[in-house]
Each structure stands twice: as C-alpha cells, then as structure tokens.
Biopython code that builds the backbone (N, CA, C, O; Angstrom):
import numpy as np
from Bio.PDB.StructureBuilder import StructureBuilder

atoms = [
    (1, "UNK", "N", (78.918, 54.465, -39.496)),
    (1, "UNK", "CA", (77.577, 55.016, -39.616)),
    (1, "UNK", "C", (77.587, 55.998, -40.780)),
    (1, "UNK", "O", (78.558, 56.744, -40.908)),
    (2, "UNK", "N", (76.591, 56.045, -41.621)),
    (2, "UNK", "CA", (76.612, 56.480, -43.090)),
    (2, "UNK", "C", (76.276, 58.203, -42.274)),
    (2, "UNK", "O", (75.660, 58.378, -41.223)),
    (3, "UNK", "N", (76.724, 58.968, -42.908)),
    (3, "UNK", "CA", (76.334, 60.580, -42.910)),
    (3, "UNK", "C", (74.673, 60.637, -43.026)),
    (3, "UNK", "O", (74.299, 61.198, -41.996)),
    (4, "UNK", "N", (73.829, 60.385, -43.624)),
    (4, "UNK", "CA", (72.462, 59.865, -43.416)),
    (4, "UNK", "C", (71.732, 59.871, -42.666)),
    (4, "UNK", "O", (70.710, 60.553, -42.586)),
    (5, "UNK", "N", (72.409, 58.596, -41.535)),
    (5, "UNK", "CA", (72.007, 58.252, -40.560)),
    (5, "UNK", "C", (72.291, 58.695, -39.424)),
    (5, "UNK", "O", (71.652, 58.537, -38.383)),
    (6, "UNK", "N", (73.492, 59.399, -39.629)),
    (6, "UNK", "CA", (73.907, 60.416, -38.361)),
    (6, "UNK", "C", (72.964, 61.698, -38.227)),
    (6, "UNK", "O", (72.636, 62.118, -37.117)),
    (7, "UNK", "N", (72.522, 62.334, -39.488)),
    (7, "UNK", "CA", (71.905, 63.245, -39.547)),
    (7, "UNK", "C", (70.507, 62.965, -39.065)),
    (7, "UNK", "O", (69.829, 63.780, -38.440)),
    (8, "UNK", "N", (70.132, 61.767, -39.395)),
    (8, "UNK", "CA", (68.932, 61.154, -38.596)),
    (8, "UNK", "C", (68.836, 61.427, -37.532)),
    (8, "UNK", "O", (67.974, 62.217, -37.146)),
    (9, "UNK", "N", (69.802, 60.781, -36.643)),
    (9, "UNK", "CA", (70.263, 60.461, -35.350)),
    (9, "UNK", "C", (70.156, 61.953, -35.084)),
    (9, "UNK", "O", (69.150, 62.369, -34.510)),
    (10, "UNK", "N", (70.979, 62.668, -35.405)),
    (10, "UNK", "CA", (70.888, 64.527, -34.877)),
    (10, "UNK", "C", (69.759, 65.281, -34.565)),
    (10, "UNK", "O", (69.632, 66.064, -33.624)),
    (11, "UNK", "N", (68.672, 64.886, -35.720)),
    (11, "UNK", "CA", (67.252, 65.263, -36.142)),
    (11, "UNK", "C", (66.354, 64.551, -35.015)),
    (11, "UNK", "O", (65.870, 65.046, -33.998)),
    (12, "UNK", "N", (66.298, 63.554, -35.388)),
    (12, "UNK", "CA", (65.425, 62.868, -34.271)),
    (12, "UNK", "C", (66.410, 63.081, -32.894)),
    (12, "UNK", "O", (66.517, 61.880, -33.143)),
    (13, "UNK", "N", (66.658, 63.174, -32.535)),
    (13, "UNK", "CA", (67.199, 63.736, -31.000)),
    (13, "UNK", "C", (67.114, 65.242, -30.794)),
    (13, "UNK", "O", (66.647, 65.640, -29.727)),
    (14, "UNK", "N", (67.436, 65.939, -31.523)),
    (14, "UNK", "CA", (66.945, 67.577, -31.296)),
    (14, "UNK", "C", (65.856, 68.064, -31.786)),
    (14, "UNK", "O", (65.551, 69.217, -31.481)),
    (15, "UNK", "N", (65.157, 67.423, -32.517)),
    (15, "UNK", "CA", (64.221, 68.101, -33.765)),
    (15, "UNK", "C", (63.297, 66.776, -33.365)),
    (15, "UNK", "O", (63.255, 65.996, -34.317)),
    (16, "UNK", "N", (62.489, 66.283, -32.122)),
    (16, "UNK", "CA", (61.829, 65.317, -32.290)),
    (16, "UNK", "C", (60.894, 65.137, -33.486)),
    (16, "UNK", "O", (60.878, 64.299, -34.388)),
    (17, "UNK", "N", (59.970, 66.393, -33.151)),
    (17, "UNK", "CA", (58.845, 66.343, -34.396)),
    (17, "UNK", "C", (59.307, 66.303, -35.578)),
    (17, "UNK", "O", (58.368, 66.546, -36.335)),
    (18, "UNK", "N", (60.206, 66.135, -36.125)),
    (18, "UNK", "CA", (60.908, 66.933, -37.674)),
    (18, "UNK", "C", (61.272, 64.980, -38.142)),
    (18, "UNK", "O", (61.438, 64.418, -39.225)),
    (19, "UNK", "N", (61.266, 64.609, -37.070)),
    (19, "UNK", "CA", (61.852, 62.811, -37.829)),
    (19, "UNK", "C", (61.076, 62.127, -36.988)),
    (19, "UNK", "O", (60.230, 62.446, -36.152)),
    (20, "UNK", "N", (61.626, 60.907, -37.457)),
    (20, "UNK", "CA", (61.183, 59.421, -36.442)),
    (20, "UNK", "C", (61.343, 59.330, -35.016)),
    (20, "UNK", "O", (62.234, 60.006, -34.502)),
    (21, "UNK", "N", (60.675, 58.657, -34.356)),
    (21, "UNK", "CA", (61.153, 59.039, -32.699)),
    (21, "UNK", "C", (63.321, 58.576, -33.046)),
    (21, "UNK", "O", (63.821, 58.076, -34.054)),
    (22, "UNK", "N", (63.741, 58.850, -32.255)),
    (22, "UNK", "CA", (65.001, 58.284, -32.138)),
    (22, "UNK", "C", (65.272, 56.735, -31.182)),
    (22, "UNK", "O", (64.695, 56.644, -30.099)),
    (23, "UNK", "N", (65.814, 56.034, -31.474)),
    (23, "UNK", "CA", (66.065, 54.896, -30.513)),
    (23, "UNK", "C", (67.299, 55.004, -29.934)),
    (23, "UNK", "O", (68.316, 55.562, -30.346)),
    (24, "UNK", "N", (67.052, 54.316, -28.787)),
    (24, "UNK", "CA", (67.943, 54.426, -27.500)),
    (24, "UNK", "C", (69.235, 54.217, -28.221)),
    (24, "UNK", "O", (70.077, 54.821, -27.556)),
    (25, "UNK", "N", (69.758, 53.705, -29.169)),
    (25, "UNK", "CA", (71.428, 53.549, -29.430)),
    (25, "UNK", "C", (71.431, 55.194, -30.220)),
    (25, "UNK", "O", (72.313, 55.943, -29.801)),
    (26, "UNK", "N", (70.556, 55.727, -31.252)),
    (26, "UNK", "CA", (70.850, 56.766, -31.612)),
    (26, "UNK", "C", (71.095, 57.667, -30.335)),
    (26, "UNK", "O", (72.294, 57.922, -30.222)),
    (27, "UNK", "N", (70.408, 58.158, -29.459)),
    (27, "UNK", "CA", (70.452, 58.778, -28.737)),
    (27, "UNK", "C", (71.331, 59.055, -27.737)),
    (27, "UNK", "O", (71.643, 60.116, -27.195)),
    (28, "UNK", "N", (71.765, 57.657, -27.542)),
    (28, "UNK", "CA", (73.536, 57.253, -27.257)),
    (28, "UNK", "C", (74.512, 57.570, -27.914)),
    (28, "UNK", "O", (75.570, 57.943, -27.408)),
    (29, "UNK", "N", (74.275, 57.457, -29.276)),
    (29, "UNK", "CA", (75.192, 58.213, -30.343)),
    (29, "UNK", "C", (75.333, 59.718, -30.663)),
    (29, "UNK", "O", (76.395, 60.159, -31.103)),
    (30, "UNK", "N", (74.416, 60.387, -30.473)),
    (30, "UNK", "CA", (74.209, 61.651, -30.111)),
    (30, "UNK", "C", (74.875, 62.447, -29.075)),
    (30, "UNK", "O", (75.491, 63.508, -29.180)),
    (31, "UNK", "N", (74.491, 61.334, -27.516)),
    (31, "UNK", "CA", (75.419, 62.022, -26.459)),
    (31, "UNK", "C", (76.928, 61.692, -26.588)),
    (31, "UNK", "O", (77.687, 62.471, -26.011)),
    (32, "UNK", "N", (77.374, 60.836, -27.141)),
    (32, "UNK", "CA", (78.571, 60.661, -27.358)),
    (32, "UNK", "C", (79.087, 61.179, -28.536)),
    (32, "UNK", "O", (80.065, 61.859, -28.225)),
    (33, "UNK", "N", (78.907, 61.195, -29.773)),
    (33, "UNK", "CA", (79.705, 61.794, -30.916)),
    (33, "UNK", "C", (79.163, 63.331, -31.344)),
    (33, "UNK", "O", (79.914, 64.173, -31.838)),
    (34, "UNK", "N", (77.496, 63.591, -31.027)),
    (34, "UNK", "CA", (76.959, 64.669, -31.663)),
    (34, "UNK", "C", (77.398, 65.805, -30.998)),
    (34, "UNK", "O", (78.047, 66.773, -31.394)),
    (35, "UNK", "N", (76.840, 65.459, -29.702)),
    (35, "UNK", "CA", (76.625, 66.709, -28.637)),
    (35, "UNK", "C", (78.370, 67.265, -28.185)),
    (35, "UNK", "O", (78.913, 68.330, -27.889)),
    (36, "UNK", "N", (78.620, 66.377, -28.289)),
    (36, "UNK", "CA", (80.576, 66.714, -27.936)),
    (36, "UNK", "C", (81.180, 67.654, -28.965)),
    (36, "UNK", "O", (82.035, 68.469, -28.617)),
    (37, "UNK", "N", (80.732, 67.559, -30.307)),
    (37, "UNK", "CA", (81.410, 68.301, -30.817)),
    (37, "UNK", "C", (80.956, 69.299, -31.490)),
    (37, "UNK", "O", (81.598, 69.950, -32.313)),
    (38, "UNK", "N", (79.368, 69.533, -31.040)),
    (38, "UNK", "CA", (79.180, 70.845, -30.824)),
    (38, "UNK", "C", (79.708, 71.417, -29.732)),
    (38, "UNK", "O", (80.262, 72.514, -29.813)),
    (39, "UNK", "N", (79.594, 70.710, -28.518)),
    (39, "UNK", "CA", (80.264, 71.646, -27.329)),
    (39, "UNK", "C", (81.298, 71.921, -27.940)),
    (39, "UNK", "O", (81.524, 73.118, -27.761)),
    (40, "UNK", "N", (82.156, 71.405, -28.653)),
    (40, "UNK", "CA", (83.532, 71.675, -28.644)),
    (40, "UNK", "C", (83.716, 72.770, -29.631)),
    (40, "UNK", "O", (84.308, 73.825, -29.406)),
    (41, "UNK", "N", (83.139, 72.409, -30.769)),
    (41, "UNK", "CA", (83.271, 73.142, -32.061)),
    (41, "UNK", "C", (82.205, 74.577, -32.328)),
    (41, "UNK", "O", (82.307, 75.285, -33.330)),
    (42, "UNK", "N", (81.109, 74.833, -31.123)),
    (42, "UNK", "CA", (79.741, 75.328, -31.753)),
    (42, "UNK", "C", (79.217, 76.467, -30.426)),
    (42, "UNK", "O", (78.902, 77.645, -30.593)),
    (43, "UNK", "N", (79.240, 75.757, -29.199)),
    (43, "UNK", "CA", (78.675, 76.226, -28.293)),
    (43, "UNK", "C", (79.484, 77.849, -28.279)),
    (43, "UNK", "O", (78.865, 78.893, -28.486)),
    (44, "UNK", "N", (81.087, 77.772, -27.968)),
    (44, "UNK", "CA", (81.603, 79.145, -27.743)),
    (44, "UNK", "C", (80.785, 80.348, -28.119)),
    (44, "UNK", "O", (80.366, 81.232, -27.371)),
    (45, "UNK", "N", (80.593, 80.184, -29.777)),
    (45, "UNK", "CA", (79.854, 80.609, -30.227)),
    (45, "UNK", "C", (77.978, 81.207, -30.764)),
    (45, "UNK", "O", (77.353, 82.127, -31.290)),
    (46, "UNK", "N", (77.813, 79.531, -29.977)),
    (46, "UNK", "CA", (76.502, 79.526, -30.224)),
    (46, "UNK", "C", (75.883, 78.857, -29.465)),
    (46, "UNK", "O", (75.508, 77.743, -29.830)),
    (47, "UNK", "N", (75.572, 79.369, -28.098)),
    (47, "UNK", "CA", (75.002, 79.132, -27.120)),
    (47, "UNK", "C", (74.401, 80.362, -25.889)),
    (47, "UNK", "O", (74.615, 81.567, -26.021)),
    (48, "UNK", "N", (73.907, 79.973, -25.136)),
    (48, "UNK", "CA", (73.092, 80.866, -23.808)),
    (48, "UNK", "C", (74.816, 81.158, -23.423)),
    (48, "UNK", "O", (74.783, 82.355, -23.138)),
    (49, "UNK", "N", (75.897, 80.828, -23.306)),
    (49, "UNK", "CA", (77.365, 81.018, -23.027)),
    (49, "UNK", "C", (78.017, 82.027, -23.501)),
    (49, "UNK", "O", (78.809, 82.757, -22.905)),
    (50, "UNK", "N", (77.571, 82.078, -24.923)),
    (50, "UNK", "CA", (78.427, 82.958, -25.601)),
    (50, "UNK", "C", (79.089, 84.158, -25.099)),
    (50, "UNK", "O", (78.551, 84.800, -24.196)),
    (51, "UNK", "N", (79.930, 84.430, -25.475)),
    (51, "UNK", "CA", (80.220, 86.161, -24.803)),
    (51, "UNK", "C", (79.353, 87.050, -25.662)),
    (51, "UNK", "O", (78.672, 87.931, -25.137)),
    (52, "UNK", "N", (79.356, 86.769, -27.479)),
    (52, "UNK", "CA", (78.777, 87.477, -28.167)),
    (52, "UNK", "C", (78.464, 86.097, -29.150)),
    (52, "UNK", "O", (79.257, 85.255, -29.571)),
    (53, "UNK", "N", (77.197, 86.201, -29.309)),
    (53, "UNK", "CA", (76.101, 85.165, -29.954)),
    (53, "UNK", "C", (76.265, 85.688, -31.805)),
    (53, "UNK", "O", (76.091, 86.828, -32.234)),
    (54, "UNK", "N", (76.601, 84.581, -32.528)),
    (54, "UNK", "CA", (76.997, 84.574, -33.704)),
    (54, "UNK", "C", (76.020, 84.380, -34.788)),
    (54, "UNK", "O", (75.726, 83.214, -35.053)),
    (55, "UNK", "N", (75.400, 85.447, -35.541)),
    (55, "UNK", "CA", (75.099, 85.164, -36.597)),
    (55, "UNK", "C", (73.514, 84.967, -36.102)),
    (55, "UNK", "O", (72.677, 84.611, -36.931)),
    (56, "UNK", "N", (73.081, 85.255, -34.493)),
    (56, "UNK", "CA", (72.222, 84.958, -33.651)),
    (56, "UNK", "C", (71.468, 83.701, -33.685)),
    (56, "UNK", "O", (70.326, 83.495, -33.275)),
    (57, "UNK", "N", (72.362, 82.827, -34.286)),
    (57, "UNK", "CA", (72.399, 81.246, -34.035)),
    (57, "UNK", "C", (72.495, 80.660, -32.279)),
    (57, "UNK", "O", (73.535, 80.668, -31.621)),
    (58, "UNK", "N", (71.683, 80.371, -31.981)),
    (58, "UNK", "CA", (72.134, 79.262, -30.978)),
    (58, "UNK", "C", (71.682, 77.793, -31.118)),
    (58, "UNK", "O", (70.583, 77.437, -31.543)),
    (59, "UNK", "N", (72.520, 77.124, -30.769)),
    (59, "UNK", "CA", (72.512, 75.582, -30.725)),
    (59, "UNK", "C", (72.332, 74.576, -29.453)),
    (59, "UNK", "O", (72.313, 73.359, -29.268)),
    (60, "UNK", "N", (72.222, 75.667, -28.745)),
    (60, "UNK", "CA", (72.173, 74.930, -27.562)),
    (60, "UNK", "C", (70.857, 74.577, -27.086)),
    (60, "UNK", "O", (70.738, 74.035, -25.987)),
    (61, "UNK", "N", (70.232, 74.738, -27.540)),
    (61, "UNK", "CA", (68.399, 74.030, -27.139)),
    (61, "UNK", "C", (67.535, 74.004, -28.312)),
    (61, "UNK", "O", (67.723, 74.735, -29.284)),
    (62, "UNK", "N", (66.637, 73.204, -28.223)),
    (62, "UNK", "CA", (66.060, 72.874, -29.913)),
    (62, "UNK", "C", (65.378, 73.508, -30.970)),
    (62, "UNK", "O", (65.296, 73.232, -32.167)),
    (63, "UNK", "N", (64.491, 75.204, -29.685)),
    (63, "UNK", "CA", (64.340, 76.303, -30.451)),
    (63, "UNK", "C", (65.082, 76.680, -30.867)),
    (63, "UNK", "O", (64.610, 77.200, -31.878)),
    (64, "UNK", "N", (66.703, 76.953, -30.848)),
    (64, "UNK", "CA", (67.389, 77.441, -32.090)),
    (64, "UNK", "C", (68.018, 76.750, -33.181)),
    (64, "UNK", "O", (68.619, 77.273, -34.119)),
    (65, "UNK", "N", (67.801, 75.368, -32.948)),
    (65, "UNK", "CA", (67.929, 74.572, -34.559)),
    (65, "UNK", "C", (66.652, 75.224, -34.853)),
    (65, "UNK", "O", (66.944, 76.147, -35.613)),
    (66, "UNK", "N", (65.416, 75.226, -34.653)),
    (66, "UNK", "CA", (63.861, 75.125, -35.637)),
    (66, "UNK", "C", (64.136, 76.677, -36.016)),
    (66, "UNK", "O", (64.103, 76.828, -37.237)),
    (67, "UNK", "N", (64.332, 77.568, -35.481)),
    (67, "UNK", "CA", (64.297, 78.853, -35.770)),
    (67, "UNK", "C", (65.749, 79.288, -36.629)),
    (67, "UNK", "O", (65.493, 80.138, -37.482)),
    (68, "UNK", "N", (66.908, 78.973, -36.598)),
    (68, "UNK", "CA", (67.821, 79.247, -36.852)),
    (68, "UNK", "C", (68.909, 80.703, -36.739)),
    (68, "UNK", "O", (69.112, 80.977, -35.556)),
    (69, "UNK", "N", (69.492, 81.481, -37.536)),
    (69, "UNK", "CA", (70.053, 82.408, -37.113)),
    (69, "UNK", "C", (69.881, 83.806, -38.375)),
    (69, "UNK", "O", (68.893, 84.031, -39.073)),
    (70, "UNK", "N", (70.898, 84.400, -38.348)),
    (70, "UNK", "CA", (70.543, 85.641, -39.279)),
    (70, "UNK", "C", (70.885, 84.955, -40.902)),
    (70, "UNK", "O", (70.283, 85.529, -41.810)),
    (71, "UNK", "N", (71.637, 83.990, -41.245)),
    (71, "UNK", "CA", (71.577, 83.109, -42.339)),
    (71, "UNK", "C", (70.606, 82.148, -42.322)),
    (71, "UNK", "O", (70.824, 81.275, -43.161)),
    (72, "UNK", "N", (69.585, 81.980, -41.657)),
    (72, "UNK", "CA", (68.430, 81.114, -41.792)),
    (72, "UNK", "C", (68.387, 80.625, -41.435)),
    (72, "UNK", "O", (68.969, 80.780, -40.362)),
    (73, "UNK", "N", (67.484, 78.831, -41.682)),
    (73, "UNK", "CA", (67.679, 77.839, -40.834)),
    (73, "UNK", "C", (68.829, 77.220, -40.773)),
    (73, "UNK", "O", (69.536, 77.290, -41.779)),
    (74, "UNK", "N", (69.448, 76.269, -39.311)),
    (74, "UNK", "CA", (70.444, 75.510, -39.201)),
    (74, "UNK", "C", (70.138, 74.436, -39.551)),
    (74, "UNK", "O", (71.159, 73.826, -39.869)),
    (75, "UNK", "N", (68.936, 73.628, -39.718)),
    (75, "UNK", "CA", (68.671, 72.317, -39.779)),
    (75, "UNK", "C", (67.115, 72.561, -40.787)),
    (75, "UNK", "O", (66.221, 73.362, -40.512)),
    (76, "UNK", "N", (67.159, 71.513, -42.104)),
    (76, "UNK", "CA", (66.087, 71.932, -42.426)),
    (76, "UNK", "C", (65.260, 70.720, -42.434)),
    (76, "UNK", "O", (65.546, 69.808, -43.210)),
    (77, "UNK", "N", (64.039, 70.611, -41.461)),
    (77, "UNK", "CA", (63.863, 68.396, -41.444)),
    (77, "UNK", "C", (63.713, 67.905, -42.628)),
    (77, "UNK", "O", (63.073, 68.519, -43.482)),
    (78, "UNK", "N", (64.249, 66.791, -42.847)),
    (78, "UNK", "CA", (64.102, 65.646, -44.057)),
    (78, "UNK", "C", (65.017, 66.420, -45.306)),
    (78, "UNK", "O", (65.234, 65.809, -46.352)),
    (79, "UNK", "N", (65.401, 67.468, -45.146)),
    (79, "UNK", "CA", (66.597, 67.937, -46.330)),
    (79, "UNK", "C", (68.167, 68.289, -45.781)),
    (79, "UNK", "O", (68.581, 69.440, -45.917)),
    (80, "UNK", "N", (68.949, 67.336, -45.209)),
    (80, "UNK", "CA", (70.377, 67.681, -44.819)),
    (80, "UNK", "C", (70.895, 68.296, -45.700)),
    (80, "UNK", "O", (71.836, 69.042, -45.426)),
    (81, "UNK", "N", (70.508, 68.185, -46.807)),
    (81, "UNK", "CA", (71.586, 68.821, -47.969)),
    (81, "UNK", "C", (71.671, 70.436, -47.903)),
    (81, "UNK", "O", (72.614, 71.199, -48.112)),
    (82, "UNK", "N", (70.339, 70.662, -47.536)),
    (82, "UNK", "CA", (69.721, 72.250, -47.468)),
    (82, "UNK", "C", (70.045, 72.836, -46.061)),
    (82, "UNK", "O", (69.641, 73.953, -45.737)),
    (83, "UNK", "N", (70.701, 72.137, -45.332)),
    (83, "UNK", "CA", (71.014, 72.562, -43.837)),
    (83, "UNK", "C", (71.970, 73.264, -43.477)),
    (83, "UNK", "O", (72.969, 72.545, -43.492)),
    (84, "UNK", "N", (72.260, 74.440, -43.109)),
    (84, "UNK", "CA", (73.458, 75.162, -42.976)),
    (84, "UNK", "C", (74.056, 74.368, -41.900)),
    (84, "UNK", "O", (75.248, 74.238, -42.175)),
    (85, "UNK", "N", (73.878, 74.000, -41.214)),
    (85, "UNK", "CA", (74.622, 72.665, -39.675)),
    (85, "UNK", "C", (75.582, 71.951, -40.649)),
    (85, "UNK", "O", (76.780, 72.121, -40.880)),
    (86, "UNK", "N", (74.657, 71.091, -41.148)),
    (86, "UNK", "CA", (75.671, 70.180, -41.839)),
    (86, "UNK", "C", (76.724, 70.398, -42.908)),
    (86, "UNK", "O", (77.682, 69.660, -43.135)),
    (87, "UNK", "N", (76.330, 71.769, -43.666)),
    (87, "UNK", "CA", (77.621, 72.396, -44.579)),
    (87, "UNK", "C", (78.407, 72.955, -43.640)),
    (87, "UNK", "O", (79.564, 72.638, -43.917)),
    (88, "UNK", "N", (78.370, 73.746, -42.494)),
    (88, "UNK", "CA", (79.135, 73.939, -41.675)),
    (88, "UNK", "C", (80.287, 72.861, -40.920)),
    (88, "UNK", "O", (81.480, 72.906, -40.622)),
    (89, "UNK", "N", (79.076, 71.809, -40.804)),
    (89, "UNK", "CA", (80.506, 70.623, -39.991)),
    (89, "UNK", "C", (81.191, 70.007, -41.189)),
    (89, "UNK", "O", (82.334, 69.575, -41.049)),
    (90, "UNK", "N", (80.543, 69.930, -42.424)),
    (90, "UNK", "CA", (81.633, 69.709, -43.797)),
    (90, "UNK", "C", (82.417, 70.248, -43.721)),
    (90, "UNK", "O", (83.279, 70.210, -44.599)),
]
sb = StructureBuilder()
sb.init_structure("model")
sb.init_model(0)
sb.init_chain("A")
sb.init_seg("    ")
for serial, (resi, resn, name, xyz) in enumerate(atoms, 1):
    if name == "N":
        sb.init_residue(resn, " ", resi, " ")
    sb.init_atom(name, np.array(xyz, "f"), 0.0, 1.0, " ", f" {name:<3s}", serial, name[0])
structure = sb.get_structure()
C-alpha cells in the first residue's frame, strides 16, 4: 500500500469530514496497521492515559487530530506533506 493511500486510509477513518468516506477494507487497515501503532508508539504520550500529555497533543479521539497540539496541527486534510503525524512516524 503506497504511503498515499495509507494516509488516506488514516484521514478518512479519523478525520471523516476531511476525505472520502473510507471503505470497509480501509477501515480494516486502520484497525489493524494504523491504530496499533499509535497505541504502541503515540498513546503513552498522547492520550486521555497519559501520565503527562505531550506537547498537549492527543491522539486518541478525532478532536485532537482536527485541533492538534502546542506545535499545531497533527493532520492537515488533503496535505500529508504539511502534517506533523506523518513527519513524526517518518
């Protein structure tokens, strides 16, 4: 799956309004490759969990992709390039 289309897949599953609806295999792809490694890599940090909330980013529900943190937005729709998310998982 091209980087592209994953970011698609990310967008349209968290960010409904911001893309295309998502289809049932993206959304499958999401719970399996997306969401895992934010839990793994993101949540400690950036979630309702945190001990201390980073950068006052959270990722764990879709108001804090749209809103983002004290560096701005995490996700910016239709510009991955401009997205601090995705330079981060680079």
């Amino acid at each position: 799956m091209s980087l592209q289309r994953l970011l698609l897949c990310a967008f349209a599953t968290v960010l409904p309004s911001a893309a295309p609806a998502a289809s049932p295999s993206d959304i499958a792809f999401f719970e399996k490759h997306i969401r895992p490694a934010l839990s793994a890599h993101c949540y400690e940090c950036h979630s309702a969990g945190a001990k201390k909330l980073k950068g006052g980013l959270r990722l764990d529900y879709r108001g804090g992709w749209k809103k983002g943190g004290e560096s701005g937005r995490a996700v910016v729709p239709g510009k991955p390039a401009e997205s601090r998310l995705i330079e981060a998982i680079r």
